[in-house]
C-alpha positions in Angstrom: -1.9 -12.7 2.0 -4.1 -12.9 -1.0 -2.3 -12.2 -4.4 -4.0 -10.5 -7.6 -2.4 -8.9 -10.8 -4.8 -7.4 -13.2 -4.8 -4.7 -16.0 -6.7 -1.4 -15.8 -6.9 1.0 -18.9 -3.4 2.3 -19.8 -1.6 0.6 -17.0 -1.2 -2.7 -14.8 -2.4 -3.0 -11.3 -1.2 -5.8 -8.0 -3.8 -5.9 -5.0 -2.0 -7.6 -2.2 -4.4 -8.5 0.8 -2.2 -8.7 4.0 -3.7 -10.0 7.4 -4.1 -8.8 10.9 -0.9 -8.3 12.1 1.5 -10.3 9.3 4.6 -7.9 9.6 5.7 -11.1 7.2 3.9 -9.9 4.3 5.5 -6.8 4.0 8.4 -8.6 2.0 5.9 -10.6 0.0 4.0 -7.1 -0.6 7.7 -6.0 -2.1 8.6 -8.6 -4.0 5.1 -8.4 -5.7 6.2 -4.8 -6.1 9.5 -5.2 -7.8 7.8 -7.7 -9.8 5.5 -5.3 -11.0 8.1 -2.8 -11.6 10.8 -5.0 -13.3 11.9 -3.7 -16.9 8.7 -1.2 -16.5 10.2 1.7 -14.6 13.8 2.6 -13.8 15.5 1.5 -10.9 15.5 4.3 -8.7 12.0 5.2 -8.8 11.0 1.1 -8.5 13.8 1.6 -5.1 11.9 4.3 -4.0 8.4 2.5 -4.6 9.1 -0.7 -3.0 10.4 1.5 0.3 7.5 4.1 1.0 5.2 0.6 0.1 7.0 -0.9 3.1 6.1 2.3 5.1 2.9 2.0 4.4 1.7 -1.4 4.9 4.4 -1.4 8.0 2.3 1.5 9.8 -1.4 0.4 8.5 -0.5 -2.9 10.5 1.4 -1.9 13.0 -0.9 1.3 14.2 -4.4 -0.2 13.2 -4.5 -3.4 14.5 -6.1 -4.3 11.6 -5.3 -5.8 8.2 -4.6 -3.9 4.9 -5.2 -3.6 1.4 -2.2 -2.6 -1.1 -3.2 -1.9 -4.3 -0.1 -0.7 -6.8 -1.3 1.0 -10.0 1.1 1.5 -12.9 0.1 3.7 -15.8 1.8 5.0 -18.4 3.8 7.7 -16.6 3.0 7.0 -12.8 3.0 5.0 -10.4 0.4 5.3 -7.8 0.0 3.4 -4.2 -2.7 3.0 -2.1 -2.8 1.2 1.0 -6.4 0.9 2.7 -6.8 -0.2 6.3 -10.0 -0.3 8.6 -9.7 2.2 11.3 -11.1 5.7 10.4 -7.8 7.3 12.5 -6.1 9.7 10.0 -2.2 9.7 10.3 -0.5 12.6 11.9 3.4 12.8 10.0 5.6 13.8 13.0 9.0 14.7 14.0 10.2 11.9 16.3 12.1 12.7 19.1 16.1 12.3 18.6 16.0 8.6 20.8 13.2 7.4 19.4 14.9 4.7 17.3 13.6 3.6 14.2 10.1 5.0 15.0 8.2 8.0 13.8 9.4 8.7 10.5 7.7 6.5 7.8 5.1 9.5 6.6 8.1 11.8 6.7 9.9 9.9 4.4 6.9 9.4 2.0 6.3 13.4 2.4 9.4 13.8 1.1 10.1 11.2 -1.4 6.8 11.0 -3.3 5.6 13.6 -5.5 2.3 13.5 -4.5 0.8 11.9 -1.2 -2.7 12.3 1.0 -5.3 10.3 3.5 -8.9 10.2 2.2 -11.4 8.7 4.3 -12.9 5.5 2.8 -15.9 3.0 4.5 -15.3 2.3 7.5 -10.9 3.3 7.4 -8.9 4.9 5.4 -7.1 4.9 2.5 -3.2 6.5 2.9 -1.8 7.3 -1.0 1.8 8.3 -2.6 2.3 9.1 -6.2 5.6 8.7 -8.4 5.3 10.7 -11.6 7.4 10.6 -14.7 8.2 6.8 -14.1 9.7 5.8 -16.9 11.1 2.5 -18.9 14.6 1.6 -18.2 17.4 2.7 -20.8 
């Protein structure tokens, strides 16, 4: 996993590169996250970051086959995610089927806890988004 922090006009910006396959780097992905986040934003929205982040880079690796790019982009009222992999397959949110464990519902959770989310195509993958508006200081 290759680290980066830089600043982009108005806000502050991580780029984690995680490798084929590193289910590992999902923590380090989060804890570069909450870094990020610390005394920036609240806690519940930096809660709610740092889980739909995990989604993200957890299905990018696990349904690609592939390695990923997170890139985490902190403005002055939002919070925006991006998680690029390399395989052009567009995600299909689902309902999983009652016994089907833990699986399945990672895009329905980011449907409904982000206030903005989409799939654009990007080079040769894809590039799967959420948005947290309003993000705010802590009191």
């Amino acid at each position: 996993m290759v680290d980066g922090r830089d600043r982009v006009p108005g806000g502050t910006q991580l780029r984690r590169h995680v490798g084929v396959g590193d289910l590992t780097a999902v923590a380090g992905v989060r804890r570069g996250l909450r870094e990020l986040l610390r005394h920036r934003i609240a806690p519940e929205p930096a809660h709610t970051a740092e889980l739909l982040t995990s989604e993200l880079v957890t299905n990018a690796l696990i349904h690609t086959g592939q390695g990923a790019v997170v890139t985490a982009t902190l403005g002055r009222t939002a919070l925006r995610v991006e998680v690029r992999d390399f395989v052009p397959d567009l995600p299909d949110p689902y309902v999983p089927a009652s016994d089907d464990g833990t699986h399945g519902r990672g895009l329905l959770m980011v449907q409904a806890l982000a206030d903005a989310w989409g799939v654009r195509a990007q080079g040769v993958g894809k590039v799967v988004w959420f948005e947290l508006t309003d993000v705010k200081p802590p009191a």
